[in-house]
Backbone bond lengths (Angstrom), bond angles and torsions (degrees), N, CA, C in turn:
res aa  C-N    CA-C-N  psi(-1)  N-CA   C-N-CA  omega(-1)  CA-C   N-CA-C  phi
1 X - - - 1.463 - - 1.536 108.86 -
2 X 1.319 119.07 116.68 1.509 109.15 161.29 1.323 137.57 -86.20
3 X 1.065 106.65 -164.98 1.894 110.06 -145.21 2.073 100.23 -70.37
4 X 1.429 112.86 -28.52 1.243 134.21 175.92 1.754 106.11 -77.79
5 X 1.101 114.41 -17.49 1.766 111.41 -177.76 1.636 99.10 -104.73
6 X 1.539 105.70 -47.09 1.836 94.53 -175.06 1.185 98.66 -61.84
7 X 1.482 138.82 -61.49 1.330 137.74 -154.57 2.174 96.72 -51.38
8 X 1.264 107.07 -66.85 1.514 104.15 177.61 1.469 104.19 -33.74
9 X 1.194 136.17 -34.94 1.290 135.85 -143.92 1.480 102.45 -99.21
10 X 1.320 109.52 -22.73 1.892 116.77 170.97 1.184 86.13 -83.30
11 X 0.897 130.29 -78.14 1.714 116.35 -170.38 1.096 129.21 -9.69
12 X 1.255 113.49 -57.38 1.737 155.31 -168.23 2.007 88.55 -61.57
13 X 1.203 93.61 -60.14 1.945 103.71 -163.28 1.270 81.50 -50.61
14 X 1.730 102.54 -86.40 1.538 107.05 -146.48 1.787 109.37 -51.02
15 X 1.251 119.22 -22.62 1.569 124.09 -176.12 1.769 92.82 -63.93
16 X 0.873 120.02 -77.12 1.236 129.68 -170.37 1.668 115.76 -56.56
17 X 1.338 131.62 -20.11 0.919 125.82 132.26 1.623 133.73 -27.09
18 X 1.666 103.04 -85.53 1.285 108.45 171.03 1.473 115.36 -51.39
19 X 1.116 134.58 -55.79 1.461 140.64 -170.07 1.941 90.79 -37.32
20 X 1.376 108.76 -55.61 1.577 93.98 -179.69 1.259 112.94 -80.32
21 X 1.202 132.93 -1.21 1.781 112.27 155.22 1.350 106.37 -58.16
22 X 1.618 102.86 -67.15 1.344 109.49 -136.10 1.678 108.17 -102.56
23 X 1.029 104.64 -2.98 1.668 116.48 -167.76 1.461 124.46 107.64
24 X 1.548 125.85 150.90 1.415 109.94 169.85 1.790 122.45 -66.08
25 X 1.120 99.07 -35.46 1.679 109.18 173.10 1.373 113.01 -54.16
26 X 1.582 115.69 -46.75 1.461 103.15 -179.24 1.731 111.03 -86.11
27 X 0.905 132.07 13.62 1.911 139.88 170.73 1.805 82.28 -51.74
28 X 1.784 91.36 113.24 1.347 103.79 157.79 1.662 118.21 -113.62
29 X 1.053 116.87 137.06 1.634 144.04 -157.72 1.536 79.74 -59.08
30 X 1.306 115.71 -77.61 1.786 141.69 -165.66 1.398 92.87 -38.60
31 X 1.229 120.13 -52.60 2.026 117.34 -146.69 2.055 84.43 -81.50
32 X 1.454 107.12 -38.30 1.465 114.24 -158.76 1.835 101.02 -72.57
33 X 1.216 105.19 -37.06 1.340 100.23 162.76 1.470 127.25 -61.52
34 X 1.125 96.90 -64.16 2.034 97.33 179.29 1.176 103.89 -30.38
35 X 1.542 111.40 -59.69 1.786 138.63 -171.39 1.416 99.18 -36.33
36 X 1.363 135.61 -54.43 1.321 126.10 -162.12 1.413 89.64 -128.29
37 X 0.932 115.90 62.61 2.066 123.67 162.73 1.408 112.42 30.05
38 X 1.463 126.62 38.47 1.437 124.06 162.25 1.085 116.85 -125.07
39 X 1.172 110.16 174.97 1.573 143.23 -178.82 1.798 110.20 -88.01
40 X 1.763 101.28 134.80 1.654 88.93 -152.27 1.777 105.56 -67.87
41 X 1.305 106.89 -7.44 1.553 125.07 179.13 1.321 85.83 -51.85
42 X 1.611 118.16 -77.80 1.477 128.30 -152.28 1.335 112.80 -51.54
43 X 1.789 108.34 -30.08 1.457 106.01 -177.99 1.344 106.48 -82.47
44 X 1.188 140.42 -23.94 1.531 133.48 169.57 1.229 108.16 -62.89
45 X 0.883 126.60 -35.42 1.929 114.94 -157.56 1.643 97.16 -76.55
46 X 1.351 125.91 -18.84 1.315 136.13 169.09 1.739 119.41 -63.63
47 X 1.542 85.02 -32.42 1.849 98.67 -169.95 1.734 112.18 -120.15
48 X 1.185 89.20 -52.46 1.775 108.46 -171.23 1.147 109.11 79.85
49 X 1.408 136.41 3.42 1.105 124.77 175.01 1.390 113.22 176.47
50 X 1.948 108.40 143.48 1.895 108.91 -165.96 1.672 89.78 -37.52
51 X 1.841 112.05 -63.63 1.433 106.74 -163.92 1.676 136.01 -34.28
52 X 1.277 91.91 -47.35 1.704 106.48 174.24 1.417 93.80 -57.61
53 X 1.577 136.27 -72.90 1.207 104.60 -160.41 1.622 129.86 -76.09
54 X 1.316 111.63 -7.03 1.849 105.28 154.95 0.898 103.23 -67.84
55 X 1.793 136.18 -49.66 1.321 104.94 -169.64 1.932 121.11 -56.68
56 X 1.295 102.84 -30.31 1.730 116.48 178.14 1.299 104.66 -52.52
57 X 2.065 109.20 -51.55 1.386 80.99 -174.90 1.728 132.15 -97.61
58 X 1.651 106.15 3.77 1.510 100.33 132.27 1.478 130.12 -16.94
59 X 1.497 90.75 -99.49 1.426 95.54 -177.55 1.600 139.50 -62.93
60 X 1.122 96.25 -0.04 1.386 118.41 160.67 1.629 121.60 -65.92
61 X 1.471 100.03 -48.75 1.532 107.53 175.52 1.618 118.19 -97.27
62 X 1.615 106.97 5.26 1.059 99.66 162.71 1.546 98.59 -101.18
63 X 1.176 162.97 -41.76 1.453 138.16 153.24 1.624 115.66 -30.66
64 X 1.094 110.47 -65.22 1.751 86.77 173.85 1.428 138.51 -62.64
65 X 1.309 107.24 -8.90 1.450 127.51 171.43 1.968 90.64 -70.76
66 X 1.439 113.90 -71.80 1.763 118.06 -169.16 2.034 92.09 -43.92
67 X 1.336 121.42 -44.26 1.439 112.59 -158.63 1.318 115.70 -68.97
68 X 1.487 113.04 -27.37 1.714 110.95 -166.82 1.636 101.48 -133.05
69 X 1.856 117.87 30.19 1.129 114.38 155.54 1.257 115.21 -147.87
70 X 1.294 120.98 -9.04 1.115 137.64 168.00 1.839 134.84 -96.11
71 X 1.265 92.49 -57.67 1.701 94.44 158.13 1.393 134.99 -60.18
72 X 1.276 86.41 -42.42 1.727 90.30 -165.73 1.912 93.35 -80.67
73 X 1.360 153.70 14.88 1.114 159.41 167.18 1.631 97.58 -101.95
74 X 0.890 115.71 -46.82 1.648 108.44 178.95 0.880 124.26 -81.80
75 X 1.624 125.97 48.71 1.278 141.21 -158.37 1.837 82.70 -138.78
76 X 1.291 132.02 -48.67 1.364 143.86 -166.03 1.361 81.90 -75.89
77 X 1.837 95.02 149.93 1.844 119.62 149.88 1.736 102.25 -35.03
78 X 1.396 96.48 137.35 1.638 113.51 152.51 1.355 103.19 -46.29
79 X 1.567 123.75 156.55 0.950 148.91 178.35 1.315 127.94 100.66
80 X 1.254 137.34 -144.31 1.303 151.25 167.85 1.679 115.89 -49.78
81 X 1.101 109.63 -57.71 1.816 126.48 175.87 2.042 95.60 -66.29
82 X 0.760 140.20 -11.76 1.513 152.20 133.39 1.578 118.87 -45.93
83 X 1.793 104.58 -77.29 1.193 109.28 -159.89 1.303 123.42 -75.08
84 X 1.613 109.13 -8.49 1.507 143.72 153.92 1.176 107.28 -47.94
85 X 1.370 105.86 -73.44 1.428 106.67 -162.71 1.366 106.12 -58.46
86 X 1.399 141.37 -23.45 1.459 147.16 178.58 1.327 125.82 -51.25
87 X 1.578 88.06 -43.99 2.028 114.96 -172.65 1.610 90.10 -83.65
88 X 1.044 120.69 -64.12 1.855 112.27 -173.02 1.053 88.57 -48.78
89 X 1.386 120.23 -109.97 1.724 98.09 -163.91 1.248 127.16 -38.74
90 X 0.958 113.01 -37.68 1.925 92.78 172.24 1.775 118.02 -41.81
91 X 1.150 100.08 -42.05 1.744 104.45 -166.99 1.485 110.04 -74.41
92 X 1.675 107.02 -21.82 1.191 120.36 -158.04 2.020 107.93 -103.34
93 X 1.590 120.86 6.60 1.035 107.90 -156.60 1.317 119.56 -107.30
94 X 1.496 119.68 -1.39 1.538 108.64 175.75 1.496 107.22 -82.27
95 X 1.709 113.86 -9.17 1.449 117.31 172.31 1.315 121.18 -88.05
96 X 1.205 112.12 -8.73 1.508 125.87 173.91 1.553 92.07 -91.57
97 X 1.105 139.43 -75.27 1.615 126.18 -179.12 1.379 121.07 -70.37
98 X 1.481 130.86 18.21 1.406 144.71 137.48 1.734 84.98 70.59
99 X 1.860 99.51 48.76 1.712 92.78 151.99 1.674 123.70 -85.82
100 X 1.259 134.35 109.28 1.107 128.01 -163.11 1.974 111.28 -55.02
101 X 1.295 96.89 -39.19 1.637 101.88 -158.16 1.855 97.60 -92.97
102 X 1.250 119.86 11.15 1.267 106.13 -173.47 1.623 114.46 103.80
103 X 1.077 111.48 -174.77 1.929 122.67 -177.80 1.517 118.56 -82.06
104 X 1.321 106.50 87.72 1.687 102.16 172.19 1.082 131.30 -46.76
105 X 1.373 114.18 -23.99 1.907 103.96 158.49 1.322 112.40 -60.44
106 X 1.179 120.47 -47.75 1.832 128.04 -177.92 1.461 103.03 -33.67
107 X 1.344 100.31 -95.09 1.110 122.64 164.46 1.543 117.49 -14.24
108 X 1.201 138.49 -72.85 1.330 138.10 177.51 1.664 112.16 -58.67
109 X 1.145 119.40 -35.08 1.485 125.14 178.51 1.984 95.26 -60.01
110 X 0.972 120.26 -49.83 1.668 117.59 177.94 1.628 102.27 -52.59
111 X 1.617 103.85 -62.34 1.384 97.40 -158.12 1.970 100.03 -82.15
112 X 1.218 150.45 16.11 1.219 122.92 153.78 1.564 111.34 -149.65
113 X 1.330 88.68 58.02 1.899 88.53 171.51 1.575 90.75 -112.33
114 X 1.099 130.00 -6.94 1.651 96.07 148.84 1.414 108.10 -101.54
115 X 1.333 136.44 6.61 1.279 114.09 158.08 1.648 141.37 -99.64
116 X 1.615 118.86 103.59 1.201 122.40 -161.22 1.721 101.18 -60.31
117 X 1.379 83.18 146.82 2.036 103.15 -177.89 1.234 105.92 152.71
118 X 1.398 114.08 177.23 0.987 136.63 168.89 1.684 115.97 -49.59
119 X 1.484 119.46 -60.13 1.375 108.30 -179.83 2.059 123.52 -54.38
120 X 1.651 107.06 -41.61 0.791 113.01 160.39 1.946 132.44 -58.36
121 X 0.823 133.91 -18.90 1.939 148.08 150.96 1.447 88.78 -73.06
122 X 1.241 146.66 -76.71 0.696 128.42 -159.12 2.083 131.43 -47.51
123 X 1.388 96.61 -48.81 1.587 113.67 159.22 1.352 104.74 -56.01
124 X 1.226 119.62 -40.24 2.012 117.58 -162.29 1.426 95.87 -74.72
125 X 1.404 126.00 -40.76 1.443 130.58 173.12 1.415 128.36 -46.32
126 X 1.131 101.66 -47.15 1.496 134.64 -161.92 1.780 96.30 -78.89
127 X 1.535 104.47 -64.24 1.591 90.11 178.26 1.509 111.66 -85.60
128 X 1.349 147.59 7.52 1.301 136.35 143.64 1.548 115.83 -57.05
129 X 1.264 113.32 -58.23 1.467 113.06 160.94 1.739 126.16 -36.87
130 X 1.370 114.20 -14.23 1.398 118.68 -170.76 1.695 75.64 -105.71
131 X 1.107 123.09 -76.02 1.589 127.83 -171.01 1.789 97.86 -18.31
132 X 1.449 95.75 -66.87 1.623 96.19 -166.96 1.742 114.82 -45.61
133 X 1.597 94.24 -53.73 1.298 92.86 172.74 1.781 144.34 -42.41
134 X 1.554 85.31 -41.06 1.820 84.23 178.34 1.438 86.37 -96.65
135 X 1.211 153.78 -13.32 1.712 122.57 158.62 1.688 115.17 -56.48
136 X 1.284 118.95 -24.39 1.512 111.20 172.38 1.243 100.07 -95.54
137 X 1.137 150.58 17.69 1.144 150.88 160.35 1.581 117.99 -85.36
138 X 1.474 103.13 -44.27 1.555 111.26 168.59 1.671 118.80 -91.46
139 X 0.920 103.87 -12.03 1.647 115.55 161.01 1.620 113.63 -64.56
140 X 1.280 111.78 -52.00 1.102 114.53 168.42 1.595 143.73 -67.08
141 X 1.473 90.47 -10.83 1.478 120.74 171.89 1.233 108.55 -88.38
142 X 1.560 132.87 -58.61 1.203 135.83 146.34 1.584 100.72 -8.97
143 X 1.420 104.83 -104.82 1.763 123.22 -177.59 1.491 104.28 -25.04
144 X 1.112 146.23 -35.43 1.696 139.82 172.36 1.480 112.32 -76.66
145 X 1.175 116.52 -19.65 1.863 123.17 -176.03 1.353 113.62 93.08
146 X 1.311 107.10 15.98 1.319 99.14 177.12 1.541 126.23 -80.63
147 X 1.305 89.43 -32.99 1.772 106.12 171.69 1.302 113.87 -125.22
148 X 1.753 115.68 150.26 1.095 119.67 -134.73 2.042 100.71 -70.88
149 X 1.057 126.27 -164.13 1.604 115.50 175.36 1.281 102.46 -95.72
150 X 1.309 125.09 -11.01 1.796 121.42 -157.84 1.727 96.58 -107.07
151 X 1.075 96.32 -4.79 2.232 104.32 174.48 1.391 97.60 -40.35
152 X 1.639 110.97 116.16 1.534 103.19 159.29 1.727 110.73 -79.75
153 X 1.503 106.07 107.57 1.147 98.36 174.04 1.431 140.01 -65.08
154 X 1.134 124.44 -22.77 1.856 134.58 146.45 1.067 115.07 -33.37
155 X 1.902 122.50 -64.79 1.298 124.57 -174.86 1.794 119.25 -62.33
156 X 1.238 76.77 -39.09 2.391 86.97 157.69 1.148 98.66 -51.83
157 X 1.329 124.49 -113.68 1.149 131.22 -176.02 1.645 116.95 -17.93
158 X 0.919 137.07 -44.95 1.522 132.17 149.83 1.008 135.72 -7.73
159 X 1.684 98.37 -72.47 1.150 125.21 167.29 1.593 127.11 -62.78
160 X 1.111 104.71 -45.97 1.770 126.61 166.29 1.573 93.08 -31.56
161 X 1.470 110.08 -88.36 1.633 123.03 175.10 1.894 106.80 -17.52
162 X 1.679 91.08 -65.82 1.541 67.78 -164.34 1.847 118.93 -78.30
163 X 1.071 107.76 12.48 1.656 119.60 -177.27 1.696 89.38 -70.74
164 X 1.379 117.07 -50.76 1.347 135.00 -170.69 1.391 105.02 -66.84
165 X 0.964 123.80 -48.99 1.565 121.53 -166.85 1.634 100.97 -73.80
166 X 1.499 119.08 -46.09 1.337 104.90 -170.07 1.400 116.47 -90.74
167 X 1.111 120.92 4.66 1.442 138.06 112.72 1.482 140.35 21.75
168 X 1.463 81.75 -85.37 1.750 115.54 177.71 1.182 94.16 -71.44
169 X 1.368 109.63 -53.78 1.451 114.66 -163.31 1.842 120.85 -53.70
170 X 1.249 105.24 -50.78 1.217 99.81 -168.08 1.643 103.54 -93.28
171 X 1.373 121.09 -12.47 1.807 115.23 165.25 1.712 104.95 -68.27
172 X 1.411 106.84 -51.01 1.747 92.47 -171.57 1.504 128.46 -84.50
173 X 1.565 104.24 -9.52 1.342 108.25 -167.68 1.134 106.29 -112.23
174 X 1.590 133.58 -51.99 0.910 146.73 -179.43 1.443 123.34 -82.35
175 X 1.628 112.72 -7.40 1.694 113.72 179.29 1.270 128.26 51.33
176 X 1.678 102.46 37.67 2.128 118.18 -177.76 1.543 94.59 -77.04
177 X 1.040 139.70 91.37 1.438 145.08 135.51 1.559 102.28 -2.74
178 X 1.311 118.28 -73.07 1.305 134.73 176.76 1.823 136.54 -66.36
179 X 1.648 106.00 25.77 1.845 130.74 -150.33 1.900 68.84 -103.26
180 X 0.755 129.09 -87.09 1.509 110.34 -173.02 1.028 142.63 -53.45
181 X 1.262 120.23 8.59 0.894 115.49 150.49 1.115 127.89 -126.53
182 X 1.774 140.26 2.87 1.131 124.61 106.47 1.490 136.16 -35.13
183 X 0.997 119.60 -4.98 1.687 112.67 164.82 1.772 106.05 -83.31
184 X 1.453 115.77 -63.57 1.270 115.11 177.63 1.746 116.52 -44.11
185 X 1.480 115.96 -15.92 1.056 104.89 -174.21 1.540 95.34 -100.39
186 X 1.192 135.41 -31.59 1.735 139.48 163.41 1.722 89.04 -34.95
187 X 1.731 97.84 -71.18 1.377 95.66 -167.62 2.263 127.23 -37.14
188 X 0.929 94.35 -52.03 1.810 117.48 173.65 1.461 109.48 -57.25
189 X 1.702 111.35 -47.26 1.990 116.41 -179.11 1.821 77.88 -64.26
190 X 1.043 133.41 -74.23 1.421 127.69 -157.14 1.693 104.47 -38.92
191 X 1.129 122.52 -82.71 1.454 135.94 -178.22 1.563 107.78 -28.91
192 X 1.517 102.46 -34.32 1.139 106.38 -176.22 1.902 141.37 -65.90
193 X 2.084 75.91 -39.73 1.249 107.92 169.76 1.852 130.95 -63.40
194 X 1.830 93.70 -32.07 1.259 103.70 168.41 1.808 124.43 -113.60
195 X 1.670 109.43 25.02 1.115 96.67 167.12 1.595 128.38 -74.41
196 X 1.610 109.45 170.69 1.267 119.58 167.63 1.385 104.13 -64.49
197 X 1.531 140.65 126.49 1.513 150.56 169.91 1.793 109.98 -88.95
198 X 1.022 126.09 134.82 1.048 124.05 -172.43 1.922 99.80 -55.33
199 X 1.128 114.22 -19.74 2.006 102.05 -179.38 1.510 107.05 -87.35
200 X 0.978 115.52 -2.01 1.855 139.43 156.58 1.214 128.93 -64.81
201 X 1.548 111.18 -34.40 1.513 100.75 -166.72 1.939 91.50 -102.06
């Protein structure tokens, strides 16, 4: 990496840091400069613009989101022992990438799905791409016999989402000690609901 990619790449951290305190909308140029010892000149010529760098740090946290919930699960057999591994890390990943304020996709999906632009497609992208993903994830579970053939896979995945969302909700806001593990158990009533039954197979 050279001296022009690491430096972008502190940017990137500390941006994406704050963005999950404080939101992507509030990412200030001024605080982000001091933050990484430049000049707000120096930080533009990196970005050219506030927009470019939300959009950067989007996609920034959607690559580390694919690296430590996505890859490392697609290492396991298709199926269930897969779609597992997706939801643990899923539940588990702004603490695995030591986001203090929570999931900047989250977060940005509130603050600009009513606002048309670029940052907003960009979030809508980002979690369709997750959508798609755990629908071939439970497709593939389906296809092994693990789950039944008539699984609406959308309404899974639906549900998945909101296992996740209320989630967030009650670890960061509400301080439930116990939000993870009511999710894993959401997660299991679900699996449960659409397994193959032995008067099934």
């Amino acid at each position: 990496m050279g001296k022009g990619e690491h430096t972008r790449q502190a940017i990137l951290d500390e941006a994406l840091s704050m963005a999950s305190c404080i939101g992507l909308g509030s990412l200030s140029i001024g605080v982000l400069a001091e933050r990484t010892h430049m000049s707000k000149s120096g930080l533009f010529a990196h970005f050219g613009s506030k927009e470019e760098l939300q959009l950067a740090v989007l996609r920034e946290s959607q690559q580390r989101f694919a690296e430590v919930v996505v890859r490392p699960a697609l290492r396991l057999p298709r199926g269930l022992a897969r779609l597992r591994a997706i939801v643990v890390n899923w539940l588990d990943w702004t603490r695995t990438c030591n986001l203090p304020g929570g999931c900047v996709i989250n977060a940005a999906a509130a603050e600009f799905d009513d606002q048309p632009g670029p940052l907003r497609d960009e979030v809508r992208n980002g979690l369709l791409a997750l959508r798609r993903t755990l629908a071939e994830t439970v497709t593939k579970a389906v296809a092994t016999g693990e789950l039944r053939a008539d699984t609406d896979v959308e309404q899974f995945v639906f549900e998945l989402n909101g296992i996740y969302q209320v989630t967030q909700q009650s670890r960061r806001l509400l301080n439930d000690l116990d939000a993870d593990r009511r999710a894993l158990a959401a997660f299991d009533r679900l699996i449960r609901d659409n397994a193959v039954t032995e008067e099934g197979k």
